[in-house]
PDB file of N, CA, C and O in Angstrom:
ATOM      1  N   UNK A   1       0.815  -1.182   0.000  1.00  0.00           N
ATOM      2  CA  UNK A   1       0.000   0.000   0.000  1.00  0.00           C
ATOM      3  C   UNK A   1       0.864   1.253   0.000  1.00  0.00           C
ATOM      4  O   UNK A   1       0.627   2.159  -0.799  1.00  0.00           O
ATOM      5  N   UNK A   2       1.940   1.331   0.948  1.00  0.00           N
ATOM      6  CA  UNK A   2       3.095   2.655   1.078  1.00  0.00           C
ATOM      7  C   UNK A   2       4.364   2.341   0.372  1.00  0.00           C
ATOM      8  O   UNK A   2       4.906   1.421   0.985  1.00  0.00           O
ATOM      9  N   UNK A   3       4.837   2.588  -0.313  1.00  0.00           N
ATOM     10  CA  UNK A   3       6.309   2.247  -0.839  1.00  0.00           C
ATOM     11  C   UNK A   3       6.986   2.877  -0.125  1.00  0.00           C
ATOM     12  O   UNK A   3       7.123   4.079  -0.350  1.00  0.00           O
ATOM     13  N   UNK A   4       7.606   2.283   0.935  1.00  0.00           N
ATOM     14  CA  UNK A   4       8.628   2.915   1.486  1.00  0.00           C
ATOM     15  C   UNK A   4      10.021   2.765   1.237  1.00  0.00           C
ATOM     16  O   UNK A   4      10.949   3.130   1.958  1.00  0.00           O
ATOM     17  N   UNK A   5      10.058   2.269   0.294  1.00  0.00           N
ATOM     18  CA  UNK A   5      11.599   2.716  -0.804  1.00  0.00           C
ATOM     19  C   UNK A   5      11.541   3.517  -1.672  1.00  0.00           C
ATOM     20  O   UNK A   5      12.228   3.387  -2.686  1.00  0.00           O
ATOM     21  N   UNK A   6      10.801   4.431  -1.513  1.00  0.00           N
ATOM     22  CA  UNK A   6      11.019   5.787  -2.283  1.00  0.00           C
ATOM     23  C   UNK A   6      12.134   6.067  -1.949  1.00  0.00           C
ATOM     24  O   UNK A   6      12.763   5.626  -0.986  1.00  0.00           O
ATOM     25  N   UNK A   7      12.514   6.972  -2.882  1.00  0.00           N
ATOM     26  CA  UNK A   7      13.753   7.747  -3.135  1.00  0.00           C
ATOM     27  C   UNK A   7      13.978   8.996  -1.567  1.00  0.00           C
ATOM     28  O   UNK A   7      14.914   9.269  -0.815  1.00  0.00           O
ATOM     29  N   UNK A   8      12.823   9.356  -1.680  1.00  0.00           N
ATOM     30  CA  UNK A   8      12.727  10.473  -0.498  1.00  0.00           C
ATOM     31  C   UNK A   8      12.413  10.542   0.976  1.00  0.00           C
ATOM     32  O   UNK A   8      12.204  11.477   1.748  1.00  0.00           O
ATOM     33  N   UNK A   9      12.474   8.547   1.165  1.00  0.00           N
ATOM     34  CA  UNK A   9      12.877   8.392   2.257  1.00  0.00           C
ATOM     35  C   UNK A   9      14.460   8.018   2.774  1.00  0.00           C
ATOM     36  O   UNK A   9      14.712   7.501   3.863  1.00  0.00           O
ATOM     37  N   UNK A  10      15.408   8.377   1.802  1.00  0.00           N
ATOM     38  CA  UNK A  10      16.651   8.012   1.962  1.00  0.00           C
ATOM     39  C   UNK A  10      17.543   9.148   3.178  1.00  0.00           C
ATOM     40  O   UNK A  10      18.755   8.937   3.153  1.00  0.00           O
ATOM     41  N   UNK A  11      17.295   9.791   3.757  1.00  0.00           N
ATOM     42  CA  UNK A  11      17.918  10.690   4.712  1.00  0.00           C
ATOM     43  C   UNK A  11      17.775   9.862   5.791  1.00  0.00           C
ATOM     44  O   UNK A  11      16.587   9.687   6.065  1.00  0.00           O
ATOM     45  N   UNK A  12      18.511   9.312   6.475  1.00  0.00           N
ATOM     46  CA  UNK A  12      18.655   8.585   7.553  1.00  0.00           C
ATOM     47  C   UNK A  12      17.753   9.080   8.622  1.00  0.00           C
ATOM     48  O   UNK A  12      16.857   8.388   9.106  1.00  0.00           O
ATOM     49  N   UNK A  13      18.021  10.323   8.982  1.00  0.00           N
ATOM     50  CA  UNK A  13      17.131  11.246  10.253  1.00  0.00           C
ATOM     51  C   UNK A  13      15.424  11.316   9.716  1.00  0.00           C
ATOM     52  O   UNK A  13      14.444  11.355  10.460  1.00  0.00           O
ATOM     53  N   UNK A  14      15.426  11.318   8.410  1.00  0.00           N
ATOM     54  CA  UNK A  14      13.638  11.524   7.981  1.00  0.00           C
ATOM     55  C   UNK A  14      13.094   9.990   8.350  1.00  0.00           C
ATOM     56  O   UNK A  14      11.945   9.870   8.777  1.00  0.00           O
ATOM     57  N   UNK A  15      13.987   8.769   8.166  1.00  0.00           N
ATOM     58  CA  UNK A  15      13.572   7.747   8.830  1.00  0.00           C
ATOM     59  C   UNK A  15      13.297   7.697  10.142  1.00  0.00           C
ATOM     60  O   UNK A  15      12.164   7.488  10.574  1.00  0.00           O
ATOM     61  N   UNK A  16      14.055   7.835  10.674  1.00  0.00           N
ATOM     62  CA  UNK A  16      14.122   7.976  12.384  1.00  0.00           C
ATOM     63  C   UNK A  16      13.155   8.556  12.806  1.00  0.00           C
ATOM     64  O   UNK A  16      12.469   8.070  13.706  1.00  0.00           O
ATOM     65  N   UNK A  17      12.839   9.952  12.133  1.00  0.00           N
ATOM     66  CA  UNK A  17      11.590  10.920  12.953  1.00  0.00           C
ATOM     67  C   UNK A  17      10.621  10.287  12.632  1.00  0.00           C
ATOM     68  O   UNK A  17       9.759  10.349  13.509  1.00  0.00           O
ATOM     69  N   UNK A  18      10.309   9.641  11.705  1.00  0.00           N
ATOM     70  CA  UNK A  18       9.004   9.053  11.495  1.00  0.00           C
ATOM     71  C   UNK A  18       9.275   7.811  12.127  1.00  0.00           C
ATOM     72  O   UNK A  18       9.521   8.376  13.193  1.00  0.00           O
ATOM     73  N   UNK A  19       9.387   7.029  12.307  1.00  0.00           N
ATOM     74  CA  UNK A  19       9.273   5.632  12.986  1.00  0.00           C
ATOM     75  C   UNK A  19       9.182   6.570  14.736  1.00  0.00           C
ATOM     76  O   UNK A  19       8.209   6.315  15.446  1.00  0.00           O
ATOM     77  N   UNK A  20       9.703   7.065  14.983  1.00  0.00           N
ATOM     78  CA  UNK A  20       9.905   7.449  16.331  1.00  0.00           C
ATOM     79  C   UNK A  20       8.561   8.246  16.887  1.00  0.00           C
ATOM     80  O   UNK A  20       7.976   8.205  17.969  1.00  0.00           O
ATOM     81  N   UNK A  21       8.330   8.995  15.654  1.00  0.00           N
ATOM     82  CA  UNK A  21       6.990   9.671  16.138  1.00  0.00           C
ATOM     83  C   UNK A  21       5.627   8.819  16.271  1.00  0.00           C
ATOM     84  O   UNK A  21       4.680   9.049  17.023  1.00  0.00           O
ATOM     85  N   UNK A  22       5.815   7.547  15.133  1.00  0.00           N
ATOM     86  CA  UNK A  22       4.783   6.734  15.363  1.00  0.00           C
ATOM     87  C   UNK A  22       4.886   5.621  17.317  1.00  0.00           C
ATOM     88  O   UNK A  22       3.892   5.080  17.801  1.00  0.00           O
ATOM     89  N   UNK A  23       5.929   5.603  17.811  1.00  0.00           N
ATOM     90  CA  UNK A  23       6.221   4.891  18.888  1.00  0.00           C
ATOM     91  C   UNK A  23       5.695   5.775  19.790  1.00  0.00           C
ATOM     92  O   UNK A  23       4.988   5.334  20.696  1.00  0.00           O
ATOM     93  N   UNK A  24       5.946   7.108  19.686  1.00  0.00           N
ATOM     94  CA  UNK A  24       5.880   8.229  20.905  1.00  0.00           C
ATOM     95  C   UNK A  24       4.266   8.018  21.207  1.00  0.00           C
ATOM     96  O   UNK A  24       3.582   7.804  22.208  1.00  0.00           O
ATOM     97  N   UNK A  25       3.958   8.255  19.336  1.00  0.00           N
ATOM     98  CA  UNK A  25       1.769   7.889  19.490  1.00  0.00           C
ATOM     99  C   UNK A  25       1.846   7.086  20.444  1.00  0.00           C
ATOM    100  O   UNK A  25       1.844   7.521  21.595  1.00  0.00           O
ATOM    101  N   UNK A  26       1.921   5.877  20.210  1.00  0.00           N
ATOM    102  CA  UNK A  26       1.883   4.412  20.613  1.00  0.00           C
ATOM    103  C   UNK A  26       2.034   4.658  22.231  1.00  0.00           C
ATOM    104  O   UNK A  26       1.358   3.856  22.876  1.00  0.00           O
ATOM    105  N   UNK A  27       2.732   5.542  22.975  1.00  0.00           N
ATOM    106  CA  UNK A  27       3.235   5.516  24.104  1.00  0.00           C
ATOM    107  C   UNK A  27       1.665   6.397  24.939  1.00  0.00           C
ATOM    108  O   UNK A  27       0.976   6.138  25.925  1.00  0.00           O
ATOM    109  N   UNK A  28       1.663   7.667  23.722  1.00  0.00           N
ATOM    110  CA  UNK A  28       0.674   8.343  24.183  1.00  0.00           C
ATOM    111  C   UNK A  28      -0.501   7.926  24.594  1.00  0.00           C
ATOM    112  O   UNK A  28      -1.117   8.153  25.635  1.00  0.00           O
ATOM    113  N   UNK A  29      -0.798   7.166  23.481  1.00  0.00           N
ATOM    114  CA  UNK A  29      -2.057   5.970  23.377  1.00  0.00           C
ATOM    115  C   UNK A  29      -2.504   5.387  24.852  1.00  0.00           C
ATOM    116  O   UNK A  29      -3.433   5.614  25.627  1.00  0.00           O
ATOM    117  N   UNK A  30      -1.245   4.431  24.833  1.00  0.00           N
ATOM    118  CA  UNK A  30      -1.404   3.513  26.284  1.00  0.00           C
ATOM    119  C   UNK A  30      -1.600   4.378  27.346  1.00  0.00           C
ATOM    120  O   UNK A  30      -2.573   4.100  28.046  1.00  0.00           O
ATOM    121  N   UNK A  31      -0.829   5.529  27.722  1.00  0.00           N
ATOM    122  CA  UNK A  31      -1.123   5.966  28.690  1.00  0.00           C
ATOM    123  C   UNK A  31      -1.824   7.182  28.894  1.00  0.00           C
ATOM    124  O   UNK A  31      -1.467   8.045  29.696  1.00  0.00           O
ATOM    125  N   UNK A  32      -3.002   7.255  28.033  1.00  0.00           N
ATOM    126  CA  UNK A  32      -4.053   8.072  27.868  1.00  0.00           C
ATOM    127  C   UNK A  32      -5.012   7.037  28.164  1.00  0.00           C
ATOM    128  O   UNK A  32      -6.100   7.345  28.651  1.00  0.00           O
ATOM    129  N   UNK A  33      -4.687   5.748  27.897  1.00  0.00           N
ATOM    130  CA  UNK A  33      -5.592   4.657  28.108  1.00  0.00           C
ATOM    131  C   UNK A  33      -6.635   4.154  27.312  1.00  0.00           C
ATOM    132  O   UNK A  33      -7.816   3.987  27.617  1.00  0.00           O
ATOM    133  N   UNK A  34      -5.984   3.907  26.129  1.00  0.00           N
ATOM    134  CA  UNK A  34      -6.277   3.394  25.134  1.00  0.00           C
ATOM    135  C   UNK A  34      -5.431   2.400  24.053  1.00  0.00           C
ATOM    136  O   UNK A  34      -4.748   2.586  23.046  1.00  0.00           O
ATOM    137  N   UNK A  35      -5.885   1.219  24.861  1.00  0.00           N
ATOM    138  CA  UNK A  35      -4.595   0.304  24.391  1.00  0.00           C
ATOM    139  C   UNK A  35      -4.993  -0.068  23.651  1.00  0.00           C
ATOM    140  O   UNK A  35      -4.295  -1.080  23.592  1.00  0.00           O
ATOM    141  N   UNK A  36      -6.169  -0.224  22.232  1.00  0.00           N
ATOM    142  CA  UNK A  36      -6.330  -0.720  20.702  1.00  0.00           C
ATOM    143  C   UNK A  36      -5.817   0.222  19.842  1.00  0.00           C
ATOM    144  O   UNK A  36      -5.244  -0.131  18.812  1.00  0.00           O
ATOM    145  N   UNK A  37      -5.985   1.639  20.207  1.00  0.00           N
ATOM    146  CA  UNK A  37      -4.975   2.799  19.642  1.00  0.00           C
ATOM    147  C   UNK A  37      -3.573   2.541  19.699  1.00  0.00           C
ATOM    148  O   UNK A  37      -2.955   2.762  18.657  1.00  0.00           O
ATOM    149  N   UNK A  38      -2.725   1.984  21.007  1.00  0.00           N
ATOM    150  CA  UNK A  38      -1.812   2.138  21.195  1.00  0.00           C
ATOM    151  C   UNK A  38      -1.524   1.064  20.512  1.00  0.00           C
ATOM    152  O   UNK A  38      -0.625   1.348  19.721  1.00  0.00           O
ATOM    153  N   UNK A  39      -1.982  -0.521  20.383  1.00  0.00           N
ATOM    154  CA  UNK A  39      -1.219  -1.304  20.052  1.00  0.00           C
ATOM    155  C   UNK A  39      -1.219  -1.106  18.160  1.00  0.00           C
ATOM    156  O   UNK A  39      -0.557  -1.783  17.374  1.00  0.00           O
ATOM    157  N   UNK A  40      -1.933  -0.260  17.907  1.00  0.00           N
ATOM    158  CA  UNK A  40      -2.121  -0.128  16.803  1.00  0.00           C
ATOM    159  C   UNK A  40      -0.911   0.514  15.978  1.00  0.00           C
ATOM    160  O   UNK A  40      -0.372  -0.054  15.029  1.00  0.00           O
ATOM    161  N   UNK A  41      -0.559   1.772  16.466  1.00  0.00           N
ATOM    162  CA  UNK A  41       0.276   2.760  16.522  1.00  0.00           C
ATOM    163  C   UNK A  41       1.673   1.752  16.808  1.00  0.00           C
ATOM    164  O   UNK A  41       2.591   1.829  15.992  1.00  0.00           O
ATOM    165  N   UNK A  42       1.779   0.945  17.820  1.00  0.00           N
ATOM    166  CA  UNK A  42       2.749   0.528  17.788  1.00  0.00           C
ATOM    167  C   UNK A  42       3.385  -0.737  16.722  1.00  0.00           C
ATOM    168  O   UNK A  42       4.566  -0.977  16.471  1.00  0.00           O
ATOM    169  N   UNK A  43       2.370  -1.301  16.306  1.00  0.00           N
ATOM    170  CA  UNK A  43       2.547  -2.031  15.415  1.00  0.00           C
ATOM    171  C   UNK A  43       2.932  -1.528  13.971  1.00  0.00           C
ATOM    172  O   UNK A  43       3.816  -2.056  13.296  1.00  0.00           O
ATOM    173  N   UNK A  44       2.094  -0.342  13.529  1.00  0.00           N
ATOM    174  CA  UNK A  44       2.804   0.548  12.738  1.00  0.00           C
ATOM    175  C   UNK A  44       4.199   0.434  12.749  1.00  0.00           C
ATOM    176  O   UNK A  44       4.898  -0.203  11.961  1.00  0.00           O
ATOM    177  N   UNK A  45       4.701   1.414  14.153  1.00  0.00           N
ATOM    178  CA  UNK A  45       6.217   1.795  14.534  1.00  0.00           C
ATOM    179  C   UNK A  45       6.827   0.614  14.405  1.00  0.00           C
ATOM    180  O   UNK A  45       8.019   0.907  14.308  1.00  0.00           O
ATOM    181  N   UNK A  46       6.696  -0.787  14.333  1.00  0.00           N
ATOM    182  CA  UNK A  46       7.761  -1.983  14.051  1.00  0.00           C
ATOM    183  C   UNK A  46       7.431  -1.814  12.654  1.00  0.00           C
ATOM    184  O   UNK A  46       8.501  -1.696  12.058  1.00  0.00           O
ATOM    185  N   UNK A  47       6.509  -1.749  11.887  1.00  0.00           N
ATOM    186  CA  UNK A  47       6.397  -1.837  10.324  1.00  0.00           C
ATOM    187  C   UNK A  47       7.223  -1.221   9.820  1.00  0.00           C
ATOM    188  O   UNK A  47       7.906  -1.727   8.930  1.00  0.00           O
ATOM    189  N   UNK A  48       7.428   0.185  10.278  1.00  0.00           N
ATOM    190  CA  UNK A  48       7.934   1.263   9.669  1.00  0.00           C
ATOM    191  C   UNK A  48       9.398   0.880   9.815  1.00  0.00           C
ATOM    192  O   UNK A  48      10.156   0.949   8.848  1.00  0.00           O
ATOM    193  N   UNK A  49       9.892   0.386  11.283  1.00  0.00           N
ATOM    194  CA  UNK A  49      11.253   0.067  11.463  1.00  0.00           C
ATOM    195  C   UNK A  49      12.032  -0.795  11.121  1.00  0.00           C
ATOM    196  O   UNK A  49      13.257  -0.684  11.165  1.00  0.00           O
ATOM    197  N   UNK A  50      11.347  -1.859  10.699  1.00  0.00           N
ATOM    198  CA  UNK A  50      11.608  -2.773  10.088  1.00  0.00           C
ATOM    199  C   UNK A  50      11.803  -2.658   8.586  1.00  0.00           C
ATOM    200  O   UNK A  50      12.781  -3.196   8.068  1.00  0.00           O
ATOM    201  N   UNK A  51      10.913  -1.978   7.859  1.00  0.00           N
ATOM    202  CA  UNK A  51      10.601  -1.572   6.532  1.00  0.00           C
ATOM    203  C   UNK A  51      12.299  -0.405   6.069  1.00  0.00           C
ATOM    204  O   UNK A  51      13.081  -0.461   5.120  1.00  0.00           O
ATOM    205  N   UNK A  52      12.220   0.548   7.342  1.00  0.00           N
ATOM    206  CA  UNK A  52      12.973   1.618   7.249  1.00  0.00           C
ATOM    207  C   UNK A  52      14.838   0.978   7.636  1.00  0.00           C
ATOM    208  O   UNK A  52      15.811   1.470   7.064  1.00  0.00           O
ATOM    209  N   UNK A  53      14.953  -0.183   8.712  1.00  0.00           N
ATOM    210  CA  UNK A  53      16.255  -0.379   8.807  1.00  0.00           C
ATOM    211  C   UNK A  53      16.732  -1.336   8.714  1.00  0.00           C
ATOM    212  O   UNK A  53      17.826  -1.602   9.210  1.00  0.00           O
ATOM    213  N   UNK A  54      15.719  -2.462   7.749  1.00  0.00           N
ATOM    214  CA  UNK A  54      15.973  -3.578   7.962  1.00  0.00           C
ATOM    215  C   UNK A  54      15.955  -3.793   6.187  1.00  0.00           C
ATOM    216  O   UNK A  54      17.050  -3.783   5.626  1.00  0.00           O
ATOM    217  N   UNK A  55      15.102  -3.922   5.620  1.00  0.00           N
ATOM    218  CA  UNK A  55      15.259  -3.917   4.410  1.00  0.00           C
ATOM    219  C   UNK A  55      14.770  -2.851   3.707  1.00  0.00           C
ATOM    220  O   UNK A  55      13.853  -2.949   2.892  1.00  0.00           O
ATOM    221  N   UNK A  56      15.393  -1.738   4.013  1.00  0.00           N
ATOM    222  CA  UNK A  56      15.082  -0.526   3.301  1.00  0.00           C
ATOM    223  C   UNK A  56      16.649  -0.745   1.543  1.00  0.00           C
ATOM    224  O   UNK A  56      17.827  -1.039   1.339  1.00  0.00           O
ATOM    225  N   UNK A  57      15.629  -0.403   0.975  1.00  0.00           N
ATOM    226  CA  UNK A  57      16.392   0.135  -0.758  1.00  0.00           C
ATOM    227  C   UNK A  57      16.439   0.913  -1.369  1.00  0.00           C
ATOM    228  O   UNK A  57      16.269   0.499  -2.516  1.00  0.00           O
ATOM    229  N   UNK A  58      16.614   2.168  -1.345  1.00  0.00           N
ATOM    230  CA  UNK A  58      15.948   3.102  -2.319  1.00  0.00           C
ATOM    231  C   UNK A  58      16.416   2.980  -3.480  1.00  0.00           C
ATOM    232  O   UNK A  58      16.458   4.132  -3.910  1.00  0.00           O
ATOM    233  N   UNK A  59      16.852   2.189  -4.375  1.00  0.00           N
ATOM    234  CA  UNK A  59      17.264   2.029  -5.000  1.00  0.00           C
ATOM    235  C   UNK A  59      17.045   0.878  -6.266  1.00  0.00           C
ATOM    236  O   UNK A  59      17.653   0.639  -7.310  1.00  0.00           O
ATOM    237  N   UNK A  60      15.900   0.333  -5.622  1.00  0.00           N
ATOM    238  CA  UNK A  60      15.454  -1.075  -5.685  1.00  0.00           C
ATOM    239  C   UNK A  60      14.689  -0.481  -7.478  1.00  0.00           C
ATOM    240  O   UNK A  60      14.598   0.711  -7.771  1.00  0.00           O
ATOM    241  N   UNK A  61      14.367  -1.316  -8.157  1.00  0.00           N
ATOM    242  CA  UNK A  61      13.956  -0.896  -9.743  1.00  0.00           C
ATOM    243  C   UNK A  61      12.485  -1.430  -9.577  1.00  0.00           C
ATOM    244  O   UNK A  61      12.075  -2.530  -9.205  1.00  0.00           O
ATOM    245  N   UNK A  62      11.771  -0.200 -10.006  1.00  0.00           N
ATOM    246  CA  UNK A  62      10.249  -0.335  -9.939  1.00  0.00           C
ATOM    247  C   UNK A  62       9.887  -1.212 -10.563  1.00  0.00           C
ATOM    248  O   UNK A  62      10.308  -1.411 -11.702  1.00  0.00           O
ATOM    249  N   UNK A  63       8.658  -2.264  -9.741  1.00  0.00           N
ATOM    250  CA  UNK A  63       8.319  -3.119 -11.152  1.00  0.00           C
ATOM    251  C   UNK A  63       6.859  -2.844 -11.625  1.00  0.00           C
ATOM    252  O   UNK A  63       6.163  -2.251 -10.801  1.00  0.00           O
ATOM    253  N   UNK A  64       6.181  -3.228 -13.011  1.00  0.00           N
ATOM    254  CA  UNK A  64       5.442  -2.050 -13.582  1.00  0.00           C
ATOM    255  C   UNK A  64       4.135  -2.838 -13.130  1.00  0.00           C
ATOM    256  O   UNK A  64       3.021  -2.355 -13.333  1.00  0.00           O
TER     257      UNK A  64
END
C-alpha cells in the first residue's frame, strides 16, 4: 500500500523521525488509556522500522 523505498525516504534522520513519532503515538495511546490505539500505533512503529532499517532500498527498480 506505502512504498517505502522511495527515493525520499533516503535521509537517515527523515527515517528515524518518522518511525519514532509513530512509537511516541503508541506511548501516548497507552497511557491516555487506550490500548487498541496504542497497540495499533505501535505495530505501525515496528512496520515502519523494520521496513525503514531492515530492508530498506531506495534504490530497488520499480516493477510495472
Amino acid at each position: 500500500m506505502f512504498d517505502l523505498d522511495d527515493p525520499r525516504f533516503r535521509p537517515l534522520w527523515l527515517r528515524v523521525v518518522l518511525t519514532g513519532i509513530c512509537l511516541v503515538w503508541a506511548v501516548f495511546e497507552f497511557v491516555t488509556g487506550s490500548p487498541g490505539w496504542g497497540l495499533a500505533f505501535a505495530a505501525v512503529s515496528a512496520w515502519a522500522g523494520y521496513r525503514f532499517f531492515v530492508t530498506f532500498n531506495p534504490d530497488k527498480e520499480k516493477q510495472p
